[in-house]
NUBA-983831 format. One record per residue: residue number from 1; residue in one letter; x, y, z of N, C-alpha, C in turn. Coordinates in pm, 1 decimal, padded with zeros to 6 digits. Layout:
REM residues N
KOLLUM   i aa     n.px     n.py     n.pz    ca.px    ca.py    ca.pz     c.px     c.py     c.pz
KOLLUM NUM  a        X        Y        Z        X        Y        Z        X        Y        Z
...
//
This chain:
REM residues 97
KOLLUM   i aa     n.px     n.py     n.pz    ca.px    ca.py    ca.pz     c.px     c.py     c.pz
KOLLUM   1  x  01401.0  00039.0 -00663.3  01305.3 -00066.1 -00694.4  01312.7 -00171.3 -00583.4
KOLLUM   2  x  01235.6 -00175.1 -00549.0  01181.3 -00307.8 -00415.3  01196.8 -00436.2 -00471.1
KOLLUM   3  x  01256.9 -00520.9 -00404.0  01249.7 -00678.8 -00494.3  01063.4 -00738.6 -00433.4
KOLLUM   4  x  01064.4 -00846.5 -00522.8  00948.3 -00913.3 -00521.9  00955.1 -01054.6 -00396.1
KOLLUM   5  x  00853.7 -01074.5 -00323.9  00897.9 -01206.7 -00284.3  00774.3 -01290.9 -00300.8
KOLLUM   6  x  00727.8 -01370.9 -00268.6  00626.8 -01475.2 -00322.7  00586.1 -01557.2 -00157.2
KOLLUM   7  x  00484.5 -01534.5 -00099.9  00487.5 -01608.1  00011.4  00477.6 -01790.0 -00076.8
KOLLUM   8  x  00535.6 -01882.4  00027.6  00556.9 -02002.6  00007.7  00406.0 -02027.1 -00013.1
KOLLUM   9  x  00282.4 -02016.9 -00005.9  00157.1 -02064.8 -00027.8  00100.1 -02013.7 -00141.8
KOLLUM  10  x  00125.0 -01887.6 -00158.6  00097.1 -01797.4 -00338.4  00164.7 -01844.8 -00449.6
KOLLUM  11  x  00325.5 -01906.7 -00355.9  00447.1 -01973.8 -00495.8  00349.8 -02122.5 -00576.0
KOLLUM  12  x  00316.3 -02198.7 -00409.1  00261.5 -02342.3 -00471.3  00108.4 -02317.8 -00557.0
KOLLUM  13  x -00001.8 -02188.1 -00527.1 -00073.7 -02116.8 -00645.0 -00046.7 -02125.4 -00754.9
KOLLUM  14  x  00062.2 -02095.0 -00760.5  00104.6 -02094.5 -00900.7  00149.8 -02220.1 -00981.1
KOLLUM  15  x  00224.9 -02298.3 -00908.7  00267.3 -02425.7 -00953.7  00129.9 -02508.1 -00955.3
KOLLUM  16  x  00083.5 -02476.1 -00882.2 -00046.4 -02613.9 -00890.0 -00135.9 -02546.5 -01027.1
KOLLUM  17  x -00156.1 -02426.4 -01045.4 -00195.4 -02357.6 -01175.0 -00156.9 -02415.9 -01289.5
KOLLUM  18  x  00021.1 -02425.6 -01281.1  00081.8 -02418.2 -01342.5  00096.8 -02547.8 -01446.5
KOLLUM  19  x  00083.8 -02676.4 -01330.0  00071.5 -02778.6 -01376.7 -00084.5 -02833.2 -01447.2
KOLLUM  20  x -00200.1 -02777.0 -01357.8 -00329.3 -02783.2 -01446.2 -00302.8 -02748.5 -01592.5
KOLLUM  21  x -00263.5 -02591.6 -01586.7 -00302.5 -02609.5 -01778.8 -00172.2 -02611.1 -01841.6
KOLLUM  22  x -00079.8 -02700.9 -01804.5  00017.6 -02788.8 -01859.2 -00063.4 -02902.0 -01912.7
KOLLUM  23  x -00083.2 -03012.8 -01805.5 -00228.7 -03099.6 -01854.2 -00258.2 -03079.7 -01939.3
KOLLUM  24  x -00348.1 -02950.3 -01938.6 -00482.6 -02917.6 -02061.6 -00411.2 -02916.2 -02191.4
KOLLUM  25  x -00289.2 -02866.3 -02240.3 -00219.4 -02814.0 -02343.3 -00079.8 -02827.3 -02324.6
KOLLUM  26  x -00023.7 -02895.5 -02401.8  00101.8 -02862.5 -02364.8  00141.5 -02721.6 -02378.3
KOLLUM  27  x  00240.6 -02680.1 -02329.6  00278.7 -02549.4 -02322.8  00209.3 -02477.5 -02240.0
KOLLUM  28  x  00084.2 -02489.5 -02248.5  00003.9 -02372.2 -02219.3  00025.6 -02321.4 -02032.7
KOLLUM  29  x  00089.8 -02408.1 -01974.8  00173.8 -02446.5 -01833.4  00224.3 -02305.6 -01835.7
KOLLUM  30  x  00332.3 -02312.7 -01932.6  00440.2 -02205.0 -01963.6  00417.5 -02088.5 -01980.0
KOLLUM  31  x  00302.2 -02130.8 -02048.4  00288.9 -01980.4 -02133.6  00208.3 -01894.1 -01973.1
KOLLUM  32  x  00138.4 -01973.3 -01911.8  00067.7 -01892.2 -01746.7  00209.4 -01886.1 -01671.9
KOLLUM  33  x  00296.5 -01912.2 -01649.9  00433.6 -01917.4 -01605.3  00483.6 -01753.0 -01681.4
KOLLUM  34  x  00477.9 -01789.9 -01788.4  00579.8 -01640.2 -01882.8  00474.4 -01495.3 -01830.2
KOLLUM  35  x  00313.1 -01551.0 -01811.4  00238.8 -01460.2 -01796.5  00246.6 -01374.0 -01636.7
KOLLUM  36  x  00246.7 -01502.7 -01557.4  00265.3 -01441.9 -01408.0  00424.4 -01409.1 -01357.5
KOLLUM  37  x  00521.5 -01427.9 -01450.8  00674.6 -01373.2 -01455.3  00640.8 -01252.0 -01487.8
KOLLUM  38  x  00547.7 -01196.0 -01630.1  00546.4 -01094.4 -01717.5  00479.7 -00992.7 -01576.6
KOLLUM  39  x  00381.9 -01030.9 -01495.6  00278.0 -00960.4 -01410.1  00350.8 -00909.1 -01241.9
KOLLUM  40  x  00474.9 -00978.8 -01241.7  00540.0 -00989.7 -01143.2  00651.1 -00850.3 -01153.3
KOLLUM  41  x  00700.0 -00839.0 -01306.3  00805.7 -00774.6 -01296.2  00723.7 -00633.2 -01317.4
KOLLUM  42  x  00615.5 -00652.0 -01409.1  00535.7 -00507.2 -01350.7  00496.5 -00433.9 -01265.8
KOLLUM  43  x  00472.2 -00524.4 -01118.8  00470.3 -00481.8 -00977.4  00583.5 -00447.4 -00967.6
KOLLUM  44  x  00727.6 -00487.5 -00943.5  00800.1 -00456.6 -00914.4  00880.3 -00365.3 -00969.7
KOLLUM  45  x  00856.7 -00328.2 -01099.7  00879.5 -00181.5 -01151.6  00776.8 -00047.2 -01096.0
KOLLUM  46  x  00645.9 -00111.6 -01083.1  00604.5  00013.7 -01037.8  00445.5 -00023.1 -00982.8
KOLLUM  47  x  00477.3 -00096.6 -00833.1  00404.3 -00123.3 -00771.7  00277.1 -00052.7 -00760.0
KOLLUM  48  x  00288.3  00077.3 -00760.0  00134.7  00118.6 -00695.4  00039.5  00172.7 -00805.0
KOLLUM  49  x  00124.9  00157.8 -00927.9 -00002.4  00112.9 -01070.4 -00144.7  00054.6 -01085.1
KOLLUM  50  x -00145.5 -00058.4 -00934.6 -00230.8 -00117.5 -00974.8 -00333.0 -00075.6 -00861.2
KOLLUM  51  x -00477.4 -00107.7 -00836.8 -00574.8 -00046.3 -00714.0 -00584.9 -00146.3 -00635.3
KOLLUM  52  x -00585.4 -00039.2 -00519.7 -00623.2 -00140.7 -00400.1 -00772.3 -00210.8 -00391.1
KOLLUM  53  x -00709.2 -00318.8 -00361.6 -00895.8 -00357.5 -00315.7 -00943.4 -00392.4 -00205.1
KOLLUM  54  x -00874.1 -00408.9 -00132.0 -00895.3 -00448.4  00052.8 -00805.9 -00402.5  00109.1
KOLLUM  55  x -00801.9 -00339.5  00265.7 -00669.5 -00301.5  00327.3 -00604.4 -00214.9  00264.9
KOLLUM  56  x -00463.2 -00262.7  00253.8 -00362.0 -00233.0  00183.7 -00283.5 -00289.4  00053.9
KOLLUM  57  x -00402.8 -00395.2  00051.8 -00357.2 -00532.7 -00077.4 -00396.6 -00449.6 -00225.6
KOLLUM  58  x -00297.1 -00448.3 -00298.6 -00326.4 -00430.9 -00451.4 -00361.7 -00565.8 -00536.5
KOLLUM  59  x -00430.5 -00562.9 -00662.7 -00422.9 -00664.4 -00764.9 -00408.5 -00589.9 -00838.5
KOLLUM  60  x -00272.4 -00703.7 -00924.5 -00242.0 -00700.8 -01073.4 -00324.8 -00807.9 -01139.7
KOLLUM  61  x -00414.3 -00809.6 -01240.9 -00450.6 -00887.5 -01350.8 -00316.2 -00979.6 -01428.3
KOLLUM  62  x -00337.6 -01089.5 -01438.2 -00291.2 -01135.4 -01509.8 -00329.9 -01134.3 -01698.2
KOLLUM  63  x -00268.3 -01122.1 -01740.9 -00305.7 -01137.9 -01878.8 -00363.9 -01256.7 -01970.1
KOLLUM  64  x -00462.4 -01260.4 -02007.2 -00529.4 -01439.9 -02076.4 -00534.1 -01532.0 -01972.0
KOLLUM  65  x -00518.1 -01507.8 -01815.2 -00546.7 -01632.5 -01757.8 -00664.7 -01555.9 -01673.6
KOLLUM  66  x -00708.7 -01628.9 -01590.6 -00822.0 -01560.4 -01506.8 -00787.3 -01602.7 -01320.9
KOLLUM  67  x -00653.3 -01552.4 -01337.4 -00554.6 -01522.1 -01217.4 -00499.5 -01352.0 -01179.6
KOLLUM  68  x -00491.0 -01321.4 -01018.0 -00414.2 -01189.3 -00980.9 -00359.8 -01211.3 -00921.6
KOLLUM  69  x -00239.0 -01150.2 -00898.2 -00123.8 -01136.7 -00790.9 -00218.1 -01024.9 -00725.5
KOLLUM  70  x -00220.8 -01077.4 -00568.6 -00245.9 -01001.4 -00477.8 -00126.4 -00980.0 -00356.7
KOLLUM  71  x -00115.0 -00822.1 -00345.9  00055.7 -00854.8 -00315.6  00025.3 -00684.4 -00236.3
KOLLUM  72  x  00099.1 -00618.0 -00117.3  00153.8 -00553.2 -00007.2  00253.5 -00506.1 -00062.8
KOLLUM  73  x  00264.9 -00351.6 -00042.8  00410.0 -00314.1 -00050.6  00432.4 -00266.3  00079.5
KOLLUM  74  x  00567.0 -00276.7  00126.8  00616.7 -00322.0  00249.5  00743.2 -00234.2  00270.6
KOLLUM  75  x  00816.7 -00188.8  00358.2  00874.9 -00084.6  00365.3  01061.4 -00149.1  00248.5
KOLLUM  76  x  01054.6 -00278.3  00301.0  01187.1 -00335.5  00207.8  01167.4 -00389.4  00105.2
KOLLUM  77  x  00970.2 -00449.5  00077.7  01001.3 -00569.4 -00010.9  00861.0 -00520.6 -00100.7
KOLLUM  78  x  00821.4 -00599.5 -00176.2  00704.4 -00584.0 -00227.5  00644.7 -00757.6 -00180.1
KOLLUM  79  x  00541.1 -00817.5 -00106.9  00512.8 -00972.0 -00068.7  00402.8 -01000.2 -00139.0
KOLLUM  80  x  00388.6 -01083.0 -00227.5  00309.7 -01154.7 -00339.1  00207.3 -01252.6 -00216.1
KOLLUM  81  x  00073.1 -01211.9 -00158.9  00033.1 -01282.5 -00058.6 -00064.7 -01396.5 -00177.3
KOLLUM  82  x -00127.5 -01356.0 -00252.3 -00137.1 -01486.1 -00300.8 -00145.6 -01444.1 -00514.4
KOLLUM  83  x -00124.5 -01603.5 -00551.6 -00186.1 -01589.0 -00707.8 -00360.3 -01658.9 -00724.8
KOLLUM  84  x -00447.7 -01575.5 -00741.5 -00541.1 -01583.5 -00709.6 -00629.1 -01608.5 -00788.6
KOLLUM  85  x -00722.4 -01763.1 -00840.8 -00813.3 -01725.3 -00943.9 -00898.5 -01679.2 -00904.4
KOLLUM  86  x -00951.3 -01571.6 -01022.1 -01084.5 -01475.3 -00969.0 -01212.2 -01539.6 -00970.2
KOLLUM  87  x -01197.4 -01675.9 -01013.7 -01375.1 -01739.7 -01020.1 -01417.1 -01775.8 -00894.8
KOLLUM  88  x -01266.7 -01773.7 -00830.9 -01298.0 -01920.1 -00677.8 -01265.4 -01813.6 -00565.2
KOLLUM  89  x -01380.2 -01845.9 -00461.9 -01337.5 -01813.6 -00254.6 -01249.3 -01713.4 -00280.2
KOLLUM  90  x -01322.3 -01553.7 -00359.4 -01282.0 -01449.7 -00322.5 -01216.2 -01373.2 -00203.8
KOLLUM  91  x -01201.2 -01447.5 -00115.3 -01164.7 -01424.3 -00034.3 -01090.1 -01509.1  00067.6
KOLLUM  92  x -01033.5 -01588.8  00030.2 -00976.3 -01681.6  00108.7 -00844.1 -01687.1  00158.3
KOLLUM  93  x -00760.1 -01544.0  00102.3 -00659.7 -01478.3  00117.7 -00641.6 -01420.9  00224.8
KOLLUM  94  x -00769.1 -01382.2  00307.9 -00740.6 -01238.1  00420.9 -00676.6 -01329.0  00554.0
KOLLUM  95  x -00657.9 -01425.7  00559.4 -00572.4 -01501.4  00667.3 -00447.8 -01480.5  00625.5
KOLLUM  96  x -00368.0 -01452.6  00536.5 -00264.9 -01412.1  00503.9 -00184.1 -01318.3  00493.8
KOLLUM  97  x -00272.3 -01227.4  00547.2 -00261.9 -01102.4  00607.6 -00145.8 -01068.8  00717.5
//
């Protein structure tokens, strides 16, 4: 099993996510936190589950949020290039490449 890593710009994705629907609800922060933990360890059990959609980049769906881990598997690692909401600049990831 490949470990997971999170580029430093996909990690703050998530935190800035993270803290929005904290705001909105309490908890509800957490509960997108428990969700993109829950979506993370599924890549990394068995990365190529999910389809490619550009390149070599896979997305995992997140569950109840309207976020994907878009993430590379890599010969040592599996790299989380971004957490991505699907409403917004579909594409604003491929510099990360």
């Amino acid at each position: 099993m490949k470990p997971v890593r999170l580029l430093h710009t996909a990690e703050l994705e998530m935190l800035d996510a993270a803290r929005y629907y904290e705001l909105q609800a309490p908890g509800l922060g957490i509960d997108y936190l428990d969700k993109i933990d829950s979506a993370i360890h599924d890549v990394e059990e068995n990365p190529e589950q999910w389809p490619t959609i550009r390149f070599n980049i896979r997305r995992r769906l997140v569950h109840r949020f309207p976020y994907g881990l878009l993430y590379r598997i890599d010969t040592e690692e599996i790299i989380v290039l971004a957490v991505m909401h699907l409403r917004r600049h579909p594409d604003y990831w491929i510099s990360r490449l």
